[in-house]
C-alpha positions as CSV (number, residue, x, y, z in Angstrom):
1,X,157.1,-75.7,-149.2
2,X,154.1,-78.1,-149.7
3,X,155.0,-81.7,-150.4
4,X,154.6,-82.5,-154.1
5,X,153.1,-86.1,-153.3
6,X,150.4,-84.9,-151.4
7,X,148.9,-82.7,-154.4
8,X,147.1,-86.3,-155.9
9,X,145.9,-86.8,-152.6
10,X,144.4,-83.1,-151.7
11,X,142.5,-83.4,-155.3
12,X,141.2,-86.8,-154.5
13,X,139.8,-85.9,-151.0
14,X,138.5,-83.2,-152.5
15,X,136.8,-84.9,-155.2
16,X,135.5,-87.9,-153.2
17,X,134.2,-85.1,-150.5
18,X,131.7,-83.8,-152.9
19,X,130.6,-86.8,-154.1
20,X,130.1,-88.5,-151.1
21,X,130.5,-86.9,-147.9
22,X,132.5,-88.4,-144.7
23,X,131.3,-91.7,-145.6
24,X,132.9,-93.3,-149.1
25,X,131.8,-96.7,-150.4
26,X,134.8,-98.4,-149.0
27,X,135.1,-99.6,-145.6
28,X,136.7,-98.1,-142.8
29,X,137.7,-95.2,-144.7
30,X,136.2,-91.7,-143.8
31,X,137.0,-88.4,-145.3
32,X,137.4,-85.1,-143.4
33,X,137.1,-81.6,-145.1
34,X,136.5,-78.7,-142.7
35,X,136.3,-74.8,-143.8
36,X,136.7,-73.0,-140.3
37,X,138.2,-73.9,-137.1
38,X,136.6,-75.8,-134.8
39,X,135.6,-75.9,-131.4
40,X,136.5,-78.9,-128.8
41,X,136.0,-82.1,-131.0
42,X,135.1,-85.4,-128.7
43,X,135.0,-88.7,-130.3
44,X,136.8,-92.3,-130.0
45,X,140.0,-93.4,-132.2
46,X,139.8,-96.5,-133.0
47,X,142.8,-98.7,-134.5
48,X,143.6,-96.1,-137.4
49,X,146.0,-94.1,-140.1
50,X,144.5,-90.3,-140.1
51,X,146.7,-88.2,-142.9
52,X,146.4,-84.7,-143.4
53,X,146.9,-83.3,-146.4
54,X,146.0,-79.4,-145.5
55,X,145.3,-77.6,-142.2
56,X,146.2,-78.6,-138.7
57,X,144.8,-80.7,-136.2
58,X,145.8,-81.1,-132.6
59,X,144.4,-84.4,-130.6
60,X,144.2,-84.8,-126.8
61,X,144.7,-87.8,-125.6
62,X,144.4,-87.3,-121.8
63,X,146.4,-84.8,-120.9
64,X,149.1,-85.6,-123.7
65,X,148.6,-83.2,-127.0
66,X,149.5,-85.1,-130.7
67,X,149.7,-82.0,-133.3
68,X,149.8,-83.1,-137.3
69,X,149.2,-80.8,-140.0
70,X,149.9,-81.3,-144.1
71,X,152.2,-84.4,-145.0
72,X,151.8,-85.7,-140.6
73,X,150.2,-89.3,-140.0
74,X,148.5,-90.0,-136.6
75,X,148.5,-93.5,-135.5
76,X,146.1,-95.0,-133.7
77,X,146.8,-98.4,-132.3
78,X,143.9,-98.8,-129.4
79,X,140.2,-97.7,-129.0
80,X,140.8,-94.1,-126.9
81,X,138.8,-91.3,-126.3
82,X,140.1,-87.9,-127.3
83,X,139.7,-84.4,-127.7
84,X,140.7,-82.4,-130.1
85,X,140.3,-79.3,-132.5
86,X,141.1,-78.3,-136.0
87,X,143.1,-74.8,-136.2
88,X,143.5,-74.1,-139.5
89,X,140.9,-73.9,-142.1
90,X,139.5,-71.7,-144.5
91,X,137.0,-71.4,-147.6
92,X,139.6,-71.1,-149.8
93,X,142.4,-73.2,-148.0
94,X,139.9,-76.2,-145.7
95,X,141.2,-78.2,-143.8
96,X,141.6,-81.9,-145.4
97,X,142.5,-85.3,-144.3
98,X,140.9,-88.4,-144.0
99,X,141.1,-92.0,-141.8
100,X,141.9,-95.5,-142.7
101,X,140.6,-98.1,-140.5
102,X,143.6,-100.4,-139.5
103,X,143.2,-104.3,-139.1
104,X,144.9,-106.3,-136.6
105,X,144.1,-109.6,-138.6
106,X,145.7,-108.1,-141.6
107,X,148.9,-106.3,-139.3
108,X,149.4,-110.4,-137.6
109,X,149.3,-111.9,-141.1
110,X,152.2,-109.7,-142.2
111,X,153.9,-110.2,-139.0
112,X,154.6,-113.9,-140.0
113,X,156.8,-112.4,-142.7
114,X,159.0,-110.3,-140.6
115,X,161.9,-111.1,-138.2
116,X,162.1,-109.3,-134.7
117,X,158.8,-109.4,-133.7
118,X,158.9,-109.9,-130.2
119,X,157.0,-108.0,-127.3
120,X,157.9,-104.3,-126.4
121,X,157.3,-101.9,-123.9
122,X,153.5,-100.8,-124.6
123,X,154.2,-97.2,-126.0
124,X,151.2,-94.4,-126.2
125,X,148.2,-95.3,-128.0
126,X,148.8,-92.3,-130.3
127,X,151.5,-91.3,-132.3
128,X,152.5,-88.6,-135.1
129,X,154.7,-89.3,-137.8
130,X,155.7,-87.8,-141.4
131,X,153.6,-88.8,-144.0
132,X,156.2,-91.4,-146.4
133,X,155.9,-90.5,-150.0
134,X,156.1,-94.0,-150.9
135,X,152.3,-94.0,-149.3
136,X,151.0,-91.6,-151.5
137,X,150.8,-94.1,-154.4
138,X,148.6,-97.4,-153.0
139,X,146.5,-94.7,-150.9
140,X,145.7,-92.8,-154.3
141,X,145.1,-95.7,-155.4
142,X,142.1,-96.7,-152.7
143,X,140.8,-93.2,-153.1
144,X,140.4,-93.6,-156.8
145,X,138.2,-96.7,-156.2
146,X,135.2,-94.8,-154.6
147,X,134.8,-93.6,-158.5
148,X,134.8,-97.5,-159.1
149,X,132.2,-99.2,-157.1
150,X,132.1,-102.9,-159.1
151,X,136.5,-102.9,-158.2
152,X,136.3,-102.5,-154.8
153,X,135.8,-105.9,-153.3
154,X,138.4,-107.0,-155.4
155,X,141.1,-104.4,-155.6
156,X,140.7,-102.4,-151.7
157,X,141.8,-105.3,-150.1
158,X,145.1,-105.1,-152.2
159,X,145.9,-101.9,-151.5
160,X,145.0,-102.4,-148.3
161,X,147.3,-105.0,-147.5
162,X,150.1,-103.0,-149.2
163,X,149.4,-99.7,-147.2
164,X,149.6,-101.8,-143.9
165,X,152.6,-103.5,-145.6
166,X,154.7,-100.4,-146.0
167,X,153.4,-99.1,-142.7
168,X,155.0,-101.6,-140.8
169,X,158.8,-101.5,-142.6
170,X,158.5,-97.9,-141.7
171,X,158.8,-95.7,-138.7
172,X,155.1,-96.6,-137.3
173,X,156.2,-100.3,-137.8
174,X,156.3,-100.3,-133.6
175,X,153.1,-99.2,-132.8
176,X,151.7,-100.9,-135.8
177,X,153.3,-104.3,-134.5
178,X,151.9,-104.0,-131.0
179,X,148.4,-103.8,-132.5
180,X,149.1,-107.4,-134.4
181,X,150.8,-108.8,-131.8
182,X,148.2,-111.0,-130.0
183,X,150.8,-111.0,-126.2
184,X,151.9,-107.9,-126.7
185,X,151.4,-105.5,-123.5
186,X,149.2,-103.0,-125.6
187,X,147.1,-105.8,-127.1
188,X,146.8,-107.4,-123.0
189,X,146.0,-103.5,-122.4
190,X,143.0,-104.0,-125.1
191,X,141.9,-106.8,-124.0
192,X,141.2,-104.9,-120.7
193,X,139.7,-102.1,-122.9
194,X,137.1,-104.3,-124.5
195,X,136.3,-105.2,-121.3
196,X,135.8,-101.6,-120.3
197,X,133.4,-100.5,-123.1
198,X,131.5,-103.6,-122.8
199,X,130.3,-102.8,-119.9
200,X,131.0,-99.2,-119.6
201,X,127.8,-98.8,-117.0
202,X,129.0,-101.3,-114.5
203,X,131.3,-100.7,-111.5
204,X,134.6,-100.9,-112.5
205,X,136.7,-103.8,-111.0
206,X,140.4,-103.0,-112.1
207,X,141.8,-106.6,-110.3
208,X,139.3,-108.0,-112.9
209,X,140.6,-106.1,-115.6
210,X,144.1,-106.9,-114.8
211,X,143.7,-110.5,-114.7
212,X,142.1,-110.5,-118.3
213,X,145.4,-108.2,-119.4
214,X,147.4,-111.6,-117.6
215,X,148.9,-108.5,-115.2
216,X,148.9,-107.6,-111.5
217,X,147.0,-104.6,-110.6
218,X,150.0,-102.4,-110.1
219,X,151.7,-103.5,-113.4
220,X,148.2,-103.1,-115.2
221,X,147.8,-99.8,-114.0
222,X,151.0,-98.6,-114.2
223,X,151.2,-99.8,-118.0
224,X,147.2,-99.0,-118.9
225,X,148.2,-95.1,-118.0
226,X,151.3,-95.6,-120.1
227,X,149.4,-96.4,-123.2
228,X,146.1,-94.4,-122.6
229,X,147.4,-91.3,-120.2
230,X,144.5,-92.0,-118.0
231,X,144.0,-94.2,-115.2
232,X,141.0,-97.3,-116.2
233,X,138.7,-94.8,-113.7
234,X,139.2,-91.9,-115.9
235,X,139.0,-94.1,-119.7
236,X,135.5,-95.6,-118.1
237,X,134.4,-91.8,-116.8
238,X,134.9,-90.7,-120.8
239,X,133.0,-93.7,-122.6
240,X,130.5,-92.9,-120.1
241,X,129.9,-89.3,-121.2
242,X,130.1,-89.8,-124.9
243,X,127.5,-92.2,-124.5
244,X,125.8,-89.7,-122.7
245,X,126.4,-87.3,-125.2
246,X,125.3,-89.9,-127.9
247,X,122.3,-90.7,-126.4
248,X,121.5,-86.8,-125.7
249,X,121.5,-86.5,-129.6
250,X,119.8,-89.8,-130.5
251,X,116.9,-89.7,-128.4
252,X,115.1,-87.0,-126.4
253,X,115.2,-88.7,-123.1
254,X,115.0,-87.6,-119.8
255,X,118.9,-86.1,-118.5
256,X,118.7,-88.4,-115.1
257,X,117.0,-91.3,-117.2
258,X,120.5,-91.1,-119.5
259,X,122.6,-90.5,-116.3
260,X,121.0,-93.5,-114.6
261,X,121.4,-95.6,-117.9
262,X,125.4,-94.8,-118.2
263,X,126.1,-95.7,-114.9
264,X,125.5,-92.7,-112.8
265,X,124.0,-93.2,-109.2
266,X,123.6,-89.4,-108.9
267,X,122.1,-87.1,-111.5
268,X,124.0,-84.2,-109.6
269,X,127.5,-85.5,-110.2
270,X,126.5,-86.7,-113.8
271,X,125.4,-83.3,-114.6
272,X,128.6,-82.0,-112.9
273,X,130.9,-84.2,-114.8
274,X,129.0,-83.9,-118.4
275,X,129.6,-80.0,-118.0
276,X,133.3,-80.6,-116.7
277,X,134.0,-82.4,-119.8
278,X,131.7,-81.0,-122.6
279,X,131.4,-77.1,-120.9
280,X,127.6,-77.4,-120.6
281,X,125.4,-79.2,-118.3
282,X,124.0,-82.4,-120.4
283,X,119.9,-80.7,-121.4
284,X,121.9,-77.7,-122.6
285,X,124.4,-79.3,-124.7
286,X,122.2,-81.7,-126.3
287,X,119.6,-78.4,-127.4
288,X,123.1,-77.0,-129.1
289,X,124.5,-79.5,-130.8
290,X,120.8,-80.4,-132.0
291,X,120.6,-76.7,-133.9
292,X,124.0,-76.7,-135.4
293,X,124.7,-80.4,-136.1
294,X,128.8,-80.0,-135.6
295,X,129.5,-83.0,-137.6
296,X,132.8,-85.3,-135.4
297,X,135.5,-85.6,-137.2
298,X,137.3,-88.2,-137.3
299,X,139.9,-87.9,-139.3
């Protein structure tokens, strides 16, 4: 039986949808409302809540699989690239959910008013949880300010600060607190990250990256696969093709000249790696997605 607290929500998704699309006037918050399944979805979490409030959603983080559907929140606590799809949708029943930007300033300020905060083992950078009815009021709450434009400033940061408040007392306190934590392992692991998408086109030097996590190699790889489920080879090999990907859509530029510009030495094993990941060599793909516009969803 549907969960009565997430009927306010469905409406105001709903609502906020049609009058403004993914993109609503506050912040960090992006809306999601889908009316068939979907094929492979590829796109980069960063530090989030996603809620879904209808349909069903599975997420690939590597080669781990994070399913949520109506009244599950996925956590995000690190930047990651993922696949995923949505399986349920339909005209009369779309898929619905949206995403709440998380801050780690905000999450560290907190902190200081809880005990218990030391560091943890770094746990996966995704999670799935139940939804807590006691969310539903402070994020109805934010929706309802899109209808109020001149309250934002004032009030989003309030309810804000409580959602990430009751967030951390509950069950995705853990992965909430590793995000705030400036020494934790997953914020060292992000530090490494950062590092990564920087400069996504260089050669990757993981002793470099494993002295800005304040970690021997072995350690830092051994916990950068924990939290990601890829090796820093693999998390580089990703942000490259998205850019790719990106760029394919954003400009008409020559494959190679894209291949050369995301790092790749050879326009054969570029080409061979875009269509491992994507299905279709990088010209091809690009032409597709041009004519049918698949909007990423985030959420």
């Amino acid at each position: 039986m549907e969960n009565d607290h997430l009927a306010p929500l469905k409406h105001l998704i709903a609502r906020q949808w049609q009058a403004h699309g993914r993109e609503t006037p506050i912040e960090g918050l992006l809306l999601t409302s889908v009316t068939a399944p979907t094929g492979p979805i590829h796109a980069v979490y960063r530090p989030s809540l996603c809620v879904v409030v209808q349909g069903v959603k599975t997420s690939m983080l590597g080669d781990r699989a994070y399913r949520y559907d109506a009244g599950k929140c996925l956590i995000a606590s690190m930047e990651v690239p993922i696949r995923a799809e949505i399986s349920h949708a339909t005209p009369d029943r779309p898929y619905l959910a949206f995403s709440l930007a998380l801050d780690p300033g905000t999450i560290s300020d907190l902190l200081l008013a809880l005990d218990g905060t030391d560091d943890a083992p770094a746990g996966a950078a995704l999670a799935v949880h139940a939804f807590g009815p006691e969310l539903a009021d402070p994020l109805c709450r934010l929706l309802a300010l899109c209808d109020r434009p001149r309250d934002i400033a004032i009030l989003a940061p309030l309810a804000r600060r409580e959602i990430t408040w009751l967030l951390l007392n509950g069950p995705m306190g853990p992965a909430l607190r590793q995000i705030g934590l400036a020494g934790s392992r997953m914020a060292r692991i992000g530090r490494a990250i950062a590092c990564i998408r920087e400069g996504f086109a260089d050669q990757l030097n993981v002793r470099r990256l494993a002295d800005v996590a304040g970690m021997s190699p072995a350690t830092f790889h051994r916990h950068f696969k924990a939290v990601t489920a890829m090796t820093p080879v693999q998390y580089q090999k990703q942000l490259r093709l998205q850019e790719a990907r990106r760029l394919l859509l954003s400009e008409h530029a020559d494959v190679a000249r894209i291949g050369y510009a995301i790092g790749y030495e050879s326009p054969s094993q570029f080409n061979r790696e875009y269509r491992r990941l994507f299905g279709s060599p990088p010209g091809r793909d690009g032409q597709e997605i041009r004519r049918s516009l698949t909007p990423q969803v985030g959420g």
